[in-house]
Structure formats: C-alpha cells, structure tokens
N, C-alpha and C positions, 0 to 999 in steps of 0.2 A: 557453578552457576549454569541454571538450564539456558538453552538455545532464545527461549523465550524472553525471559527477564535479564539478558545480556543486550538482547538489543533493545529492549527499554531502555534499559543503563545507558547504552548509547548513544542511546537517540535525543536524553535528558540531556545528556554534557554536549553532542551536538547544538541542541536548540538553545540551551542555556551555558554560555561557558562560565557563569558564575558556578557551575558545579564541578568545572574540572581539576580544580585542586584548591585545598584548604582553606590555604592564602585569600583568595577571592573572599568568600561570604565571610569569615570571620575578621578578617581586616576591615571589611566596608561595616557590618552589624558592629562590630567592636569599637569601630570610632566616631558609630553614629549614637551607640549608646551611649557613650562618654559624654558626648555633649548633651544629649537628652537629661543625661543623670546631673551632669553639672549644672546646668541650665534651672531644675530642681531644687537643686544642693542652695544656689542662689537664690530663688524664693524663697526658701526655707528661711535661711538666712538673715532676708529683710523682711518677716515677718508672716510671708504667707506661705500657706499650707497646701501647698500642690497634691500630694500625696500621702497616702495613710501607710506606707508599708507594712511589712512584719517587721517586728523588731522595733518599729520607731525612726525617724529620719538618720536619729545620729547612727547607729548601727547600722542601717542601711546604705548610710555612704561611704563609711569604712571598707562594707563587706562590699559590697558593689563594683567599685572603684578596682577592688584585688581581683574579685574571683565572678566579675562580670566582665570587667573592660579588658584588665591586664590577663588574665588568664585566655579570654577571647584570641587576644592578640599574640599569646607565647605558642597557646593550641596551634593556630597557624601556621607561624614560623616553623616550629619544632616538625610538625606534619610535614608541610613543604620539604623543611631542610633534611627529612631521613630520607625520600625520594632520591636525592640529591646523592646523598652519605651511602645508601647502599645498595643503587643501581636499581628497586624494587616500585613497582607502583604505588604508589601512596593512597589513600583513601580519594573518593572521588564519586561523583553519580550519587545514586540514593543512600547509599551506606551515608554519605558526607549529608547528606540533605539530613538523615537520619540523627546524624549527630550536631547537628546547628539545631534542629527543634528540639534536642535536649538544649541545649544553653538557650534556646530562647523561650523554654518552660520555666528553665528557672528565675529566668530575669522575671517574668508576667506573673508567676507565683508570687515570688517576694513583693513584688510592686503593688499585686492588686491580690491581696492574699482570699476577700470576699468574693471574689469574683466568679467563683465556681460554689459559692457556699462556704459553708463554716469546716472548710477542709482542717485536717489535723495538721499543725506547723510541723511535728516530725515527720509526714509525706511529703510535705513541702519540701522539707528539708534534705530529703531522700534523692527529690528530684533534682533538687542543684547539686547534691553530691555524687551525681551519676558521671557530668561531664568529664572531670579532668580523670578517673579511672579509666575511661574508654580510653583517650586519647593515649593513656602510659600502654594501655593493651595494644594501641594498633601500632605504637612505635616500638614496642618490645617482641613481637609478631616478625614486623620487618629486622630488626637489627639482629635478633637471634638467627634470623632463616638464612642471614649470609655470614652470623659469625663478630661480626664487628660489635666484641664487646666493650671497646673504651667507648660506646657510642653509651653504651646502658649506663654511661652515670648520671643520664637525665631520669630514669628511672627510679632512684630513691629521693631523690630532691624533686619527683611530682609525688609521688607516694606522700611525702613531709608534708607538703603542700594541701592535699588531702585531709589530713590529720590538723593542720592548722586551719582548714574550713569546718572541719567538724568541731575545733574548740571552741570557734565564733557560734556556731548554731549551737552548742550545748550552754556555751554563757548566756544565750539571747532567749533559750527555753527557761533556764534556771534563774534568770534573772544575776547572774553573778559576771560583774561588768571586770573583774580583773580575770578575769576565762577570757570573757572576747579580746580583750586587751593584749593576752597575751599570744593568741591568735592571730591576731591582726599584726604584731608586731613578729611571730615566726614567719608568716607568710610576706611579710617586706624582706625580713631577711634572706629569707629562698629565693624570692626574684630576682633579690640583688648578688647572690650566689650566681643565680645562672645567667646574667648580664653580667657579669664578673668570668665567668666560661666561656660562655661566648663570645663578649666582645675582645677576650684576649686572642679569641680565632681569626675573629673577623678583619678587627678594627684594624692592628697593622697590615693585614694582608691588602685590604682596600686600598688603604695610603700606599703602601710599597707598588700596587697596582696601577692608580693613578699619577703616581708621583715617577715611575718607571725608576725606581730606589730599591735596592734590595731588604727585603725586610729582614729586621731585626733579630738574631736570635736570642731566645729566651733565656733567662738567666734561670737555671732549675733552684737555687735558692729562691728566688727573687719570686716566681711563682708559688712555691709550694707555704711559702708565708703570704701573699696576696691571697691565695684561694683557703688554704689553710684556718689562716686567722678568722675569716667567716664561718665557718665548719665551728670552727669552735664558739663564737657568737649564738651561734644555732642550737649546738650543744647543752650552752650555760641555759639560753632561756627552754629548751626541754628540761632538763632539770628541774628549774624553776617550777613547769608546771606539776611533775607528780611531785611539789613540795622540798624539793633540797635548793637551798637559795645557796648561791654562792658570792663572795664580800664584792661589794660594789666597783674597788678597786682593780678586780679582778676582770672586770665585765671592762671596766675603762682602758685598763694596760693593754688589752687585745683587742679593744675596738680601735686604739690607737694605732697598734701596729697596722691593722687591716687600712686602715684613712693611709698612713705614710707609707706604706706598700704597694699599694694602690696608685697612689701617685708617682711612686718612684716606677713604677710597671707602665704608664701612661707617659710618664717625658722621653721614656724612652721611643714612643713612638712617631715622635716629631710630630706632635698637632698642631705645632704653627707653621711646617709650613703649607696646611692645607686650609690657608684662611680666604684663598679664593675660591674656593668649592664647599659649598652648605651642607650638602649631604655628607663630606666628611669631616667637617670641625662641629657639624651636628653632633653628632657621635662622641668626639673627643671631647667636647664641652659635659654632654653629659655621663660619660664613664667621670671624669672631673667631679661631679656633682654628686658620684656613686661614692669617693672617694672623699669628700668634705663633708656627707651625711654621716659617712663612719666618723669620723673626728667629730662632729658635733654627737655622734652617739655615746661618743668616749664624755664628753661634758656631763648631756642628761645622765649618766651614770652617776657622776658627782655630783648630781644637785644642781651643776653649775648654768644648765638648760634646761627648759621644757622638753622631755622628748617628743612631743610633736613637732616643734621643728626640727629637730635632727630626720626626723620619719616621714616630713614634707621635702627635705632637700632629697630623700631617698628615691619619694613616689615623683614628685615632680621636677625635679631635675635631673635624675639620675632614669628612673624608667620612664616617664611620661614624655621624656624629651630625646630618647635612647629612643621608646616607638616610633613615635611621629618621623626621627631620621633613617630607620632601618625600614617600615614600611614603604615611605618613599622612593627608597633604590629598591627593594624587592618587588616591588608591584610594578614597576619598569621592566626590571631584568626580567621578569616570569610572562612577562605580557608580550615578549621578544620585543621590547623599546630598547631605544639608545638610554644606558643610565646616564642622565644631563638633569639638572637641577633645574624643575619647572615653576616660571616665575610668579612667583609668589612664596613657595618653598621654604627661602633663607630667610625672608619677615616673619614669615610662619614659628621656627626656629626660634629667631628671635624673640619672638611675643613669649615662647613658652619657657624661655630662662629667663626673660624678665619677670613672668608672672610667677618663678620661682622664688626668685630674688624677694621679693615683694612679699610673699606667702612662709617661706624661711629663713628669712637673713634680717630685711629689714625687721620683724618684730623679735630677732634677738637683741636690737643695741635698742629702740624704738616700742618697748611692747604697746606703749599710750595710742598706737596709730593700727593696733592689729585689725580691727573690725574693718576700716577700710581697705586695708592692702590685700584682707582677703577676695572683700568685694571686688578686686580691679585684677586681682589674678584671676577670679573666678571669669569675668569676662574676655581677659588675655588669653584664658585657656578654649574659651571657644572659639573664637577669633580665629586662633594657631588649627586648631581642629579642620571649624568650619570651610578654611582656604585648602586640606585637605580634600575633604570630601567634593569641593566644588570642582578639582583639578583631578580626581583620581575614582571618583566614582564610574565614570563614564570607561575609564578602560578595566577597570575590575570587572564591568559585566558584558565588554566586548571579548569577541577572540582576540587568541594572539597575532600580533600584526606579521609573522613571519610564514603562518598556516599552521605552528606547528601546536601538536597538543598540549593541554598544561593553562 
C-alpha cells in the first residue's frame, strides 16, 4: 500500500470508526435490514404490496432473511473473530467500506431489481454472490499466513453456503421452487452448523467466565455426534439435490440424534445457572432452540410436521435469537465497554423467543391460529431488533471508549 492511500485508509477509520473493523457496519446494516425486510414481509402479509422484488415477495424473504441479514451478521462476526484467532489485522478502512457496498448492492438489486433498468437477473445475481466469496478469501488470507489450520473449517461450510445461494437464484431463474427449497433449507443447515461450532466455543467459556466456574470439558464422543450428525443432514440434502434421495427415515434417525446431542452438549453447560444475566441464558436459550428445530426436523421428515416450522424454530429461535445475544456482548467488548446487559436487552430477548414460540410451536398443536401468530411474531421481531439499534447504534459508530483501535 502506497505512502498515499495508507493515510487515506487512515484517516477514513480515524474519522469514521464505523470503518475500523467489520463488526461495526455489518452488525448495525444487518439489523437494520432485518427490520426493514421484516417490517415488508408484514405488509406483504396483510395485504399490501410494499415491494416488487426479484423473484417475488416469498422468495425474497427466504433469500433475504439468510443471505442478507444472517449472513451480514456471520460476515462480521467471522471477520472480527480471525483478528482475534490470529494476531493479524482484519479487514478495515476502504478495503471493508469496499466490501459492505457489495452486500449493500445486492440487497438494492434484489429489492428494486428496475431500478437501474431492465438489468439481467443473472448480474444481479452475480452481485449478490460476490459477498460471502470475499469474506472466505480475506479469512483464508489471514488463517493461512499464520498456519492455524483448524481455524479453515469455516472455509468449506462458507464455500456450501455459496453453493446454497446459488441453488436459491438458479430456482428463482428457472422457475423450479423445489431448487430454491432446497437451498434455502442447505443454507439453515450450514448456519446451524456453524452456531453449533461456535457456540460450543463460546458459550461455556462465557458461563465458566462469568460464573468464575471451570468450564466443562468436552466429551470427544459427545461432540463428534453433535457436530457430526449435521454434516451429515447436509450431506443427505446435497444428495438430494444432484437427485439421490435417501429414505425419509433416514433423514429422521440423524436429525434426531443431532436434536438429543445437541441437547445433551447444552446441559452440560449449566444454563440455569445464568438466569440472572440475559446475554448469557440468551444464548443457552437459543443453542436450545437450535436443538428442538433438529427434533422437529426429525418429525417434518415423517410427515409428522410442516418443515417450516421445524426451519422457523431454526432461523428464529436458534439464530435470530443466538444474533441478537452474541451481537450484544461483542459490540460491548470491541467498543472497549464493560460486557453488562444494557436495559432493555433481556426484554429484547424475550420478545424474540416469544415470537418464536408463536411463529414455531404454537401453530404445531394450533395450525387454525397461524396467520395471527405470524402477524404478532412478526411485530415481536421488530420490537426485539428495534430496542437493539436504539441502544447500540450510537457506539457502533463511536470510538472505542478505552482510545484504543478496533
């Protein structure tokens, strides 16, 4: 980098510390899009037509929700946390400014696909599938130049990830709705893979850290069938897509195992007794949630559910409610704040497991009530959002309070 365009760099994350690392612009765009989209998703809903997307409202919120909001949010994270993982600068300054107006090209694209003219939906489609490539490049850059290869297993479950956005946009070109479908449902699976990675890093360490408890050591059975049994979920529905179906049964006996693994890898964390701190029974509640969508995924297997709601308890209780508590603390910690649960927070929480409940649970014993309970989650979910952004906007685009950079 010349002498010249380093002190631009500089001078951008100076002036602006929402440039100085990942976390900042993609946590703040990613949760304001969420509500923007949801807030949509709701008119749609009851009647009126906010938006004309590509693809149509219902494909647009599928796809939206994965590989606008949640991927926003993991790009983040994942960026931030190799920094972290291996001592190297993370993306930052124009390079990052660089790669937020790719995701905010493809957001504007899909939304308002006339907008520049009667562009061709495969450029369109190009441009949203530039983001999550980059992001595997600049953490595969960092993790190789110091070696720490157990760091590169987020490397092929983004690559997957990839491949499940491209089957959503090749359904949505060809008009073939069990492509997007099955798109849509690789790509819950891989998020819930790597909320399943991670929070078996995080999550006790947090608790054992707060709680001044030694944490837990891992049971190497106990893990290798919790993360395992998803690998293979993953597997059966790649299959599925170049056409080898495998018996339903088959799909249920291992979604099960993953639900009772899952859980048995969770109690052992003691999340009760972190029932006086939100940020971390936030957490435990929804690794819970990641772990009761597998079991209900084992059902829809059998006919016995809709798999949309097994695939709502996934997205909204398991990662929508896994965000909202993991962005919380990290945007503390990186901001050099005291991690302290700011009020409003644990209602925040709240709202977003109730409006799961509501959205996954109640219309499995209740289907005659689904149209409202979607309507009241859909509100719950902004509500829970919105108390974010009003509480955390304002230091994502301040410096950090300690002076230091980041």
């Amino acid at each position: 980098m010349s002498e010249r365009s380093l002190s631009q760099h500089t001078q951008l994350t100076r002036l602006m510390p929402l440039w100085r690392l990942a976390f900042r612009p993609l946590f703040l765009l990613g949760t304001l899009f969420s509500l923007l989209a949801m807030l949509v998703w709701g008119g749609f809903w009851h009647g009126t037509l906010l938006l004309e997307p590509l693809g149509g409202m219902i494909w647009w919120h599928q796809h939206e929700m994965l590989f606008g909001f949640v991927a926003a949010i993991a790009a983040g994270f994942l960026l931030t946390a190799v920094q972290n993982w291996t001592g190297q600068p993370s993306l930052k300054g124009w390079p990052l400014l660089g790669l937020v107006a790719v995701w905010l090209a493809g957001r504007l694209l899909l939304a308002f696909p006339q907008a520049l003219g009667n562009l061709d939906p495969l450029l369109i489609a190009l441009v949203d599938l530039a983001f999550l490539p980059l992001v595997a490049a600049v953490m595969a850059r960092l993790v190789i130049r110091v070696k720490q290869w157990r760091n590169l297993i987020f490397l092929p479950v983004l690559t997957l990830l990839v491949i499940a956005n491209v089957l959503m946009h090749a359904g949505m070109l060809h008009g073939d709705g069990e492509l997007v479908r099955q798109g849509a449902y690789l790509a819950v699976l891989l998020i819930s893979q790597l909320m399943i990675i991670l929070g078996g890093r995080v999550i006790p360490f947090f608790t054992s850290l707060r709680l001044k408890r030694q944490k837990p050591q891992p049971v190497p059975m106990l893990e290798k069938l919790a993360i395992g049994s998803v690998v293979a979920l993953v597997a059966i529905l790649l299959l599925a897509v170049v056409g080898l179906a495998v018996p339903p049964i088959v799909t249920a006996v291992i979604a099960l195992l993953a639900g009772l693994a899952n859980l048995l890898r969770l109690a052992r964390w003691e999340g009760w007794r972190t029932l006086h701190e939100p940020l971390l029974w936030g957490l435990h509640a929804s690794y819970g949630f990641v772990a009761l969508g597998f079991l209900m995924y084992a059902l829809a297997a059998m006919n016995l559910l809709p798999a949309t709601l097994a695939v709502h308890a996934l997205t909204m209780g398991g990662m929508s409610t896994m965000i909202l508590a993991m962005i919380s603390r990290v945007s503390l910690g990186h901001t050099g704040r005291p991690i302290e649960t700011l009020p409003g927070i644990g209602l925040a929480l709240g709202l977003m497991l109730a409006a799961t409940v509501l959205r996954a649970l109640i219309p499995a014993i209740w289907p005659q009530v689904t149209h409202w309970m979607l309507s009241l989650s859909i509100l719950l979910w902004c509500l829970a959002y919105a108390t974010f952004l009003m509480l955390y906007t304002r230091p994502l685009l301040s410096a950090r309070v300690d002076g230091k950079d980041g």
